[in-house]
BALOBA-1460 file (C-alpha; in Angstrom, 3 decimals):
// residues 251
<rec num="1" residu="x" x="0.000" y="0.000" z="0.000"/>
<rec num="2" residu="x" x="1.386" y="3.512" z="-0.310"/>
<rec num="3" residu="x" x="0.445" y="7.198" z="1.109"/>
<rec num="4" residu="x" x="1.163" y="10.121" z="-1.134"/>
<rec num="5" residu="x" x="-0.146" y="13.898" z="-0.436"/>
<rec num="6" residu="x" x="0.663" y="17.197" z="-2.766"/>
<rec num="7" residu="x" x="-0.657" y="20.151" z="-1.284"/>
<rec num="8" residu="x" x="-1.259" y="23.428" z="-3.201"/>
<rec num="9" residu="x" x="-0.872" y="26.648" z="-1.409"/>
<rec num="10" residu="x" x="-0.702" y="30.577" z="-2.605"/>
<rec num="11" residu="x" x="2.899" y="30.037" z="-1.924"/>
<rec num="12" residu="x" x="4.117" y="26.959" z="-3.725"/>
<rec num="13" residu="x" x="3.545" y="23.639" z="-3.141"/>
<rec num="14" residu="x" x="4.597" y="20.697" z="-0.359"/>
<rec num="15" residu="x" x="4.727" y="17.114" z="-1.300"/>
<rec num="16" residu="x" x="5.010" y="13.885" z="1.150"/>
<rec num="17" residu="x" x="5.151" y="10.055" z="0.078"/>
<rec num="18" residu="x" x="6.246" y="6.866" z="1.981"/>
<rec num="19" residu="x" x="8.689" y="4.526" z="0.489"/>
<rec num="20" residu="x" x="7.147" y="1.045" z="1.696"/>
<rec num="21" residu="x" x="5.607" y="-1.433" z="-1.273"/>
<rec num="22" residu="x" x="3.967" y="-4.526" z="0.249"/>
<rec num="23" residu="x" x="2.871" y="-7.434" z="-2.442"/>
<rec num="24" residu="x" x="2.365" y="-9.522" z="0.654"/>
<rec num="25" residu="x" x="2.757" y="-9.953" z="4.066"/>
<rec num="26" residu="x" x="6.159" y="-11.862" z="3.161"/>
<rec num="27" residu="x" x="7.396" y="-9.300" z="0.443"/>
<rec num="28" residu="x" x="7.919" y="-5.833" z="1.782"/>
<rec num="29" residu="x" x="10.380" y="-3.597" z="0.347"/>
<rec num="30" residu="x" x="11.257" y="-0.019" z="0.031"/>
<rec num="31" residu="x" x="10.680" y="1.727" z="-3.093"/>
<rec num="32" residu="x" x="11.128" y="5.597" z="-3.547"/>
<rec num="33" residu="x" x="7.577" y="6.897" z="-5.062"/>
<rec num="34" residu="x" x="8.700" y="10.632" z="-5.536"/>
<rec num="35" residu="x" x="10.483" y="11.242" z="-8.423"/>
<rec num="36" residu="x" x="11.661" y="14.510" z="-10.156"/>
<rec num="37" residu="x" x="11.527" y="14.271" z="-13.673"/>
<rec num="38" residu="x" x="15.112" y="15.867" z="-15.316"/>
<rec num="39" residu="x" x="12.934" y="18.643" z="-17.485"/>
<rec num="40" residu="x" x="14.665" y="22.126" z="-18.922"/>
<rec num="41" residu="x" x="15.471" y="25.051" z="-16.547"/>
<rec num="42" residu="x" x="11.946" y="26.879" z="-16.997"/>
<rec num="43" residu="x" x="9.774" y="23.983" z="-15.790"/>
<rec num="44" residu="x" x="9.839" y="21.743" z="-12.728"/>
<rec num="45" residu="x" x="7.769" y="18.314" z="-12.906"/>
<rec num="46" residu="x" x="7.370" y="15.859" z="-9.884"/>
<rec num="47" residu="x" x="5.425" y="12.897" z="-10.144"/>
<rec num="48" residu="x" x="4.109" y="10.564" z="-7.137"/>
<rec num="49" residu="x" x="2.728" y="7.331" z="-7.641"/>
<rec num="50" residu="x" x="0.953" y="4.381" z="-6.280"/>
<rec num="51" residu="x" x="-0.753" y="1.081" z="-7.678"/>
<rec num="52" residu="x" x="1.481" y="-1.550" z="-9.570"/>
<rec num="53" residu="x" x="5.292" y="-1.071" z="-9.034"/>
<rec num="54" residu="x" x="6.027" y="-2.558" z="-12.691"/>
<rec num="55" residu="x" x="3.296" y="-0.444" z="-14.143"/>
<rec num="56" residu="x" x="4.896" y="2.791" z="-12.567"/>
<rec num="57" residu="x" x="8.575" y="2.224" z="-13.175"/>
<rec num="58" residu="x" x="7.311" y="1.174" z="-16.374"/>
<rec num="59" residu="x" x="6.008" y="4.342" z="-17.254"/>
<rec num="60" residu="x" x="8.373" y="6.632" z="-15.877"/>
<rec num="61" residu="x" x="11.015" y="5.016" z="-17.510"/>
<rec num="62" residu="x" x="9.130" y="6.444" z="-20.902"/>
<rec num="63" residu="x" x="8.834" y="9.377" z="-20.112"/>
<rec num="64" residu="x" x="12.121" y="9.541" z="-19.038"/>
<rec num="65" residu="x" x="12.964" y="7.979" z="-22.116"/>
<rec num="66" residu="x" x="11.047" y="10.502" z="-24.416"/>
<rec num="67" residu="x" x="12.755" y="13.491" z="-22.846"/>
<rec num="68" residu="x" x="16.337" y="11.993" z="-23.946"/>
<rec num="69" residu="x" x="15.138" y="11.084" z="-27.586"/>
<rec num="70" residu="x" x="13.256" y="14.062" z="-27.829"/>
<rec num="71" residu="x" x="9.861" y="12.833" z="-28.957"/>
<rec num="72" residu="x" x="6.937" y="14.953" z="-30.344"/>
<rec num="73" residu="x" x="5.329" y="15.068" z="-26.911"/>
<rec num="74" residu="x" x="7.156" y="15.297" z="-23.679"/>
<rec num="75" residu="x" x="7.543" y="16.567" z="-20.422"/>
<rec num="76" residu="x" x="9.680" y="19.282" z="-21.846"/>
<rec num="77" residu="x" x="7.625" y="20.167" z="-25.287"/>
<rec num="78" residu="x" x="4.108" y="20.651" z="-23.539"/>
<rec num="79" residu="x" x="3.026" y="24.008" z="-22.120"/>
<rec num="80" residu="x" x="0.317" y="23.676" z="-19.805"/>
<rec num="81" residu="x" x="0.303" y="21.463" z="-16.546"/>
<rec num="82" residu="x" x="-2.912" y="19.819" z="-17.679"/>
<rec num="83" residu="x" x="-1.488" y="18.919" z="-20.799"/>
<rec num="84" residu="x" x="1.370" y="17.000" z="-19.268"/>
<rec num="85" residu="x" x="-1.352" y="15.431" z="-16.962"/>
<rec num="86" residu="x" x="-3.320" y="14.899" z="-19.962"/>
<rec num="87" residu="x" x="0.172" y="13.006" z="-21.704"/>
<rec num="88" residu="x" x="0.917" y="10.859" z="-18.331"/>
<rec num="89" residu="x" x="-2.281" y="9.724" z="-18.546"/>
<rec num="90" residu="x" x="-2.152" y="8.221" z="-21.838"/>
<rec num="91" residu="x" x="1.240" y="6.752" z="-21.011"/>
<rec num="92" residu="x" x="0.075" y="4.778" z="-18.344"/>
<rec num="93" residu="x" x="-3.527" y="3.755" z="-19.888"/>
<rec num="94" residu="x" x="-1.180" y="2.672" z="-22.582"/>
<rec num="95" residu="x" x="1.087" y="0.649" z="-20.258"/>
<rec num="96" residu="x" x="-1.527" y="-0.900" z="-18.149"/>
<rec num="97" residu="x" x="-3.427" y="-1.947" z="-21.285"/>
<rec num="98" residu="x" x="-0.381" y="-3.710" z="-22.420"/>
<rec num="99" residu="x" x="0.004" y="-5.289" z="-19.357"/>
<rec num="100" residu="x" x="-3.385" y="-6.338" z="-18.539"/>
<rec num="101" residu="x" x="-3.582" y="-8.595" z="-22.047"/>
<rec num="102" residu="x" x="-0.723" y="-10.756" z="-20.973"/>
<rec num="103" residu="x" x="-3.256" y="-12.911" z="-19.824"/>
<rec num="104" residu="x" x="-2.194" y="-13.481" z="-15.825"/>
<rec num="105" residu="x" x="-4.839" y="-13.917" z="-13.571"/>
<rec num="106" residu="x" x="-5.089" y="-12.026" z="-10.829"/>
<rec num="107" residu="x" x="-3.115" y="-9.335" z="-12.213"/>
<rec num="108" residu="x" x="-4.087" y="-5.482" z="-11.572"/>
<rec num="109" residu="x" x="-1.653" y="-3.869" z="-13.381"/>
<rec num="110" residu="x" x="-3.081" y="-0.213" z="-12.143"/>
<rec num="111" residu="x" x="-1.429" y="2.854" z="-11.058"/>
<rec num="112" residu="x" x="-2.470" y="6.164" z="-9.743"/>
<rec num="113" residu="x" x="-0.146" y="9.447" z="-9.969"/>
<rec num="114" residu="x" x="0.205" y="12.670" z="-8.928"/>
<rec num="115" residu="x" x="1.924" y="15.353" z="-11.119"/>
<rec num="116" residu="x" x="3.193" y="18.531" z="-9.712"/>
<rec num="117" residu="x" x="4.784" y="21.647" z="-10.608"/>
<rec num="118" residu="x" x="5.283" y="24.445" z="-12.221"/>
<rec num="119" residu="x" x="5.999" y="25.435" z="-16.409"/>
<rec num="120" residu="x" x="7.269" y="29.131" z="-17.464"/>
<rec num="121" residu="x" x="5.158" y="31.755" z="-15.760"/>
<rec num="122" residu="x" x="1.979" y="29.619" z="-15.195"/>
<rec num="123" residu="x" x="0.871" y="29.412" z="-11.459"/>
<rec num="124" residu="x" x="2.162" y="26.009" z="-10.241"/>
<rec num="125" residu="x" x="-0.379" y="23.268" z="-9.196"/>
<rec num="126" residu="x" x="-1.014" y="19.479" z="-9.164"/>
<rec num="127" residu="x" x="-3.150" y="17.087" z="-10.839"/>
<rec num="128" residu="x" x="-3.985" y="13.480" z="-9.922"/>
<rec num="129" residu="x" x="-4.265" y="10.954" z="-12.926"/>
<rec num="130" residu="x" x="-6.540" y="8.124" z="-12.715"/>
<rec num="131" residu="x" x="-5.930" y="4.563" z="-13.799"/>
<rec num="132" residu="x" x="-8.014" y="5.731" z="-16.426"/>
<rec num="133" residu="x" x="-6.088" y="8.131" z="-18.010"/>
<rec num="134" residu="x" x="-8.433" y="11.573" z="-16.453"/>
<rec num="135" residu="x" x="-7.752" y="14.011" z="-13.887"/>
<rec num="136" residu="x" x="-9.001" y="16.082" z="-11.802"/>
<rec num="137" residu="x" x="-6.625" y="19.552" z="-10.057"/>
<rec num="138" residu="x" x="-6.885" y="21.061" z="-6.408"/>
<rec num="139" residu="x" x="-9.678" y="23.424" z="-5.679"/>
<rec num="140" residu="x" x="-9.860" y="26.588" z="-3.212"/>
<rec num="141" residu="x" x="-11.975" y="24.821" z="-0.612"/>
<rec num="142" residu="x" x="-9.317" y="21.419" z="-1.054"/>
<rec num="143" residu="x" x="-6.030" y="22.307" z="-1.884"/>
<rec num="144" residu="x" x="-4.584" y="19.203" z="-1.622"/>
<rec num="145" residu="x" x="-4.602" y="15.412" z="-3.349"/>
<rec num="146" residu="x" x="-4.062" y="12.436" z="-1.491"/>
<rec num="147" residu="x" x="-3.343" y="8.647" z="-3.911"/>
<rec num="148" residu="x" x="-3.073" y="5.073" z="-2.091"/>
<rec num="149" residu="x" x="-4.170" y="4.782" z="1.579"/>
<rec num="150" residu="x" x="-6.030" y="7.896" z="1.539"/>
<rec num="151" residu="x" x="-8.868" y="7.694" z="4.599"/>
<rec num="152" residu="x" x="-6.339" y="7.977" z="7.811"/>
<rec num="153" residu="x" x="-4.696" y="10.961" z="6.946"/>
<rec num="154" residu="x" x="-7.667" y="12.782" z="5.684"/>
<rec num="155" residu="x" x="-9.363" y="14.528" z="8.343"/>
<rec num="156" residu="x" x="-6.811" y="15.922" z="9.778"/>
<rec num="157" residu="x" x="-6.060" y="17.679" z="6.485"/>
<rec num="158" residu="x" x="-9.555" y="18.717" z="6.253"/>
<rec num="159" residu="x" x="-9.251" y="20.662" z="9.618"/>
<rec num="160" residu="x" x="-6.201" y="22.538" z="9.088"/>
<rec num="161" residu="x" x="-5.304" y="23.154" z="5.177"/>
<rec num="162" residu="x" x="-6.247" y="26.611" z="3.248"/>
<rec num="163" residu="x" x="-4.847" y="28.062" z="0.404"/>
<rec num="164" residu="x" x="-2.773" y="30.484" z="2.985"/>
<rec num="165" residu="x" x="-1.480" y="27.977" z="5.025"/>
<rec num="166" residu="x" x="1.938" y="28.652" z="4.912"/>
<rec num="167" residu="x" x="4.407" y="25.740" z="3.510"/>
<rec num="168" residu="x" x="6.211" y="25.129" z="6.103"/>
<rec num="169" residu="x" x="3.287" y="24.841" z="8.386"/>
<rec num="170" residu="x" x="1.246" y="22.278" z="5.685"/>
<rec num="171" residu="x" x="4.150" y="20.612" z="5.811"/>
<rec num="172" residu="x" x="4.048" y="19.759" z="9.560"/>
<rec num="173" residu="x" x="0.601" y="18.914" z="8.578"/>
<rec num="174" residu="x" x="1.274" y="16.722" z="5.674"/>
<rec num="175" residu="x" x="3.547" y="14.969" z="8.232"/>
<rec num="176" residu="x" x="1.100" y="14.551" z="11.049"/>
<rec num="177" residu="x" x="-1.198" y="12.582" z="8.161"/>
<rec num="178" residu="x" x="1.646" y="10.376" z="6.994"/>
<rec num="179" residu="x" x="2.214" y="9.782" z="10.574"/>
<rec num="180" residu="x" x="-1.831" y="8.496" z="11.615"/>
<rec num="181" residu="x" x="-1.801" y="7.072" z="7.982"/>
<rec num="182" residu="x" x="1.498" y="4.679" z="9.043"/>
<rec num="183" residu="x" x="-0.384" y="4.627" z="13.211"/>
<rec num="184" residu="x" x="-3.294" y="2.190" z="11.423"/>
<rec num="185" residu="x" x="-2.103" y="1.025" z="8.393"/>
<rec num="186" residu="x" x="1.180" y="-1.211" z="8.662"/>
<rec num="187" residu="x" x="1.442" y="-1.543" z="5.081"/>
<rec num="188" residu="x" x="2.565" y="2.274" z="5.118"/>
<rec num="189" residu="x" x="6.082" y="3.413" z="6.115"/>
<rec num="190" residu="x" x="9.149" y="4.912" z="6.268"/>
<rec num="191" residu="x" x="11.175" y="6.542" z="5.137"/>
<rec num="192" residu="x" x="8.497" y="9.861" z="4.209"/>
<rec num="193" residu="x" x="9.947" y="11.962" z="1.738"/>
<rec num="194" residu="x" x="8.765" y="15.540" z="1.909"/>
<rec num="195" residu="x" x="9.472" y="18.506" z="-0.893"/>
<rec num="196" residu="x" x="8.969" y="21.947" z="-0.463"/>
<rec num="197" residu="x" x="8.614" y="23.972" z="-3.298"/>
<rec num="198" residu="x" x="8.826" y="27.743" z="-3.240"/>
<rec num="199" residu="x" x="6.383" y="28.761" z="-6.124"/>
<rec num="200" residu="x" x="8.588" y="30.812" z="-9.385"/>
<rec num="201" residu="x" x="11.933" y="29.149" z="-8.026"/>
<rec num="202" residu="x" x="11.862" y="26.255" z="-10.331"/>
<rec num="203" residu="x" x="14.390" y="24.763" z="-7.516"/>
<rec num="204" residu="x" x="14.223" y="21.328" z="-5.217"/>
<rec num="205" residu="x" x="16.319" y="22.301" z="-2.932"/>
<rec num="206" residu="x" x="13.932" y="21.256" z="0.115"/>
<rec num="207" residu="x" x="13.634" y="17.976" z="0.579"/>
<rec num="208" residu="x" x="13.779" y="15.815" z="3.258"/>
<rec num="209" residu="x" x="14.313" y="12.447" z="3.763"/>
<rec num="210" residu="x" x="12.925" y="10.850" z="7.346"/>
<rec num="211" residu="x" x="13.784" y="7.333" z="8.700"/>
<rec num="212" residu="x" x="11.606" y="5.204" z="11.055"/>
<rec num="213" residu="x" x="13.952" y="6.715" z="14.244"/>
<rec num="214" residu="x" x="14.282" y="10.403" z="12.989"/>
<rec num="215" residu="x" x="14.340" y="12.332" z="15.913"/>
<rec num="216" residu="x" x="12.065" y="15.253" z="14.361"/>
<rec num="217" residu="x" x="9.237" y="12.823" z="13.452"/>
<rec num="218" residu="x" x="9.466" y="11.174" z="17.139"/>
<rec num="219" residu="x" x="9.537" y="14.439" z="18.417"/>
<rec num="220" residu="x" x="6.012" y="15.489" z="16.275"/>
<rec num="221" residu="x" x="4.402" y="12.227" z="17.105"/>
<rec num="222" residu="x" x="5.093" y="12.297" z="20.706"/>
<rec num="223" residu="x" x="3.890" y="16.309" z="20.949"/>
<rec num="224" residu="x" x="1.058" y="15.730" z="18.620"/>
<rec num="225" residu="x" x="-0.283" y="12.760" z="20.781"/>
<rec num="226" residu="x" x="0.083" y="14.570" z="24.347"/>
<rec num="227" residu="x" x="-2.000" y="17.411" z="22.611"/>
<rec num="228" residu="x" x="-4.700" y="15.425" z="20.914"/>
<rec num="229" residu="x" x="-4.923" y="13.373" z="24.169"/>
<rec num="230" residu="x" x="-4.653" y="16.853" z="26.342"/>
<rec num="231" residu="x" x="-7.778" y="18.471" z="23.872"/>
<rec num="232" residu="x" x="-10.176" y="15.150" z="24.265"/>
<rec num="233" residu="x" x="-9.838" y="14.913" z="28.606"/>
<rec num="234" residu="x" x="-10.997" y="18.903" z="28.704"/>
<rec num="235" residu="x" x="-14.282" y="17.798" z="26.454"/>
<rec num="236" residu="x" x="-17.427" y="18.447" z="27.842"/>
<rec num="237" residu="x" x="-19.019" y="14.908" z="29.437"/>
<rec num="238" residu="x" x="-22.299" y="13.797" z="28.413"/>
<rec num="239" residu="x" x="-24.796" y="14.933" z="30.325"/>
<rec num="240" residu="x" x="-26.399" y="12.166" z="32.182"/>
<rec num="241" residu="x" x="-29.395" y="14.093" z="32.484"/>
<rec num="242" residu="x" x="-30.133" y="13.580" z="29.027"/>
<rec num="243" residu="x" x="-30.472" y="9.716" z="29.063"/>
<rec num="244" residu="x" x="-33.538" y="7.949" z="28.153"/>
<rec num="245" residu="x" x="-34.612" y="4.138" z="27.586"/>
<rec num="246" residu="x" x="-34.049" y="2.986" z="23.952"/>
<rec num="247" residu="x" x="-37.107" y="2.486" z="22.783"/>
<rec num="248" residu="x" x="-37.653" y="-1.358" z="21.953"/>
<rec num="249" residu="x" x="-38.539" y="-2.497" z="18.422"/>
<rec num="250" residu="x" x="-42.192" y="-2.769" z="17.610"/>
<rec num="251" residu="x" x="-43.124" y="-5.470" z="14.939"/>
């Protein structure tokens, strides 16, 4: 299973992935599912993914492939973020079709992405491409997209997220997800990747890398637990006063 978030703020953008792929509970490994794309100085492109390991490296290593030989259409010839989700898209319809006739049953060759980033002087944003080849962007009222093991880590990016959240702060918040994502859902680990981007710098230079024992992440699940615990004893009790009988069933 995997956890990816992108989140897209007024000042650039913050991404977050684990690194654990489970194809059983005897086959866990670690598997990087943030990559940055090698595109031309005016454009940054980073892709997350989750599904079918083959089916992603698969496709990656085209477009990868059509950036070197310079085809027709590729991350560097397209001008428009929703064109290069648009082109991912196809690329991995066409690579799960291919896979999905090779007649092995029980086979799900599918894969889910997230592309981010940011071309010329368009705003930067993210889009989140469907097995299916559509996609669908952030919005004001959700500026964020989650892929993989997406219900954990949801509400707590519901609560906090706007469009001025500041980056550093969504990334704390991106972080406390990951972290009650990987609290109920073992097939979800370490090590969480996080990238901040600073919107118009067309530069990765903010990325971190956090293992299982990083001090920092013990540090924000300890804190974040004492509060959370702290906030739920002040609650107001039920009041007892309220109580009735249930009423029994009448046939």
């Amino acid at each position: 299973m995997t956890y990816c978030i992108v989140v897209s703020v007024e000042e650039g953008l913050v991404l977050t992935a684990d690194s654990r792929t489970n194809a059983g509970i005897d086959n866990v490994s670690i598997h990087r599912k943030m990559h940055a794309l090698p595109t031309n100085p005016d454009r940054t492109i980073i892709l997350l993914s989750a599904g079918n390991l083959a089916t992603t490296q698969s496709v990656i290593d085209r477009l990868d492939r059509d950036i070197k030989e310079n085809a027709e259409i590729n991350l560097n010839t397209v001008k428009f973020l929703s064109e290069a989700a648009e082109y991912l898209g196809e690329v991995s319809l066409n690579k799960q079709c291919r896979h999905a006739n090779a007649g092995q049953n029980g086979f799900y060759p599918a894969a889910t992405f997230i592309l981010a980033g940011q071309i010329g002087t368009h705003a930067h944003g993210a889009y989140l491409i469907y097995p299916e080849g559509n996609y669908i962007t952030t919005s004001t009222h959700t500026p964020y997209l989650q892929i993989g093991e997406i219900k954990y880590g949801k509400p707590v990016l519901d609560r906090f997220l706007k469009v001025d959240t500041g980056l550093h702060e969504a990334g704390r918040c991106c972080l406390i997800s990951m972290d009650s994502t990987m609290r109920s859902n073992a097939s979800v680990g370490p090590p969480v990747d996080l990238l901040i981007y600073q919107k118009d710098s067309f530069l990765l230079n903010e990325y971190y890398s956090f293992q299982e024992d990083d001090e920092y992440l013990i540090q924000l699940r300890r804190l974040w637990h004492e509060k959370l615990k702290a906030g739920f004893l002040s609650l107001p009790s039920i009041n007892q006063n309220d109580k009735r009988s249930l009423p029994l069933h009448k046939r």
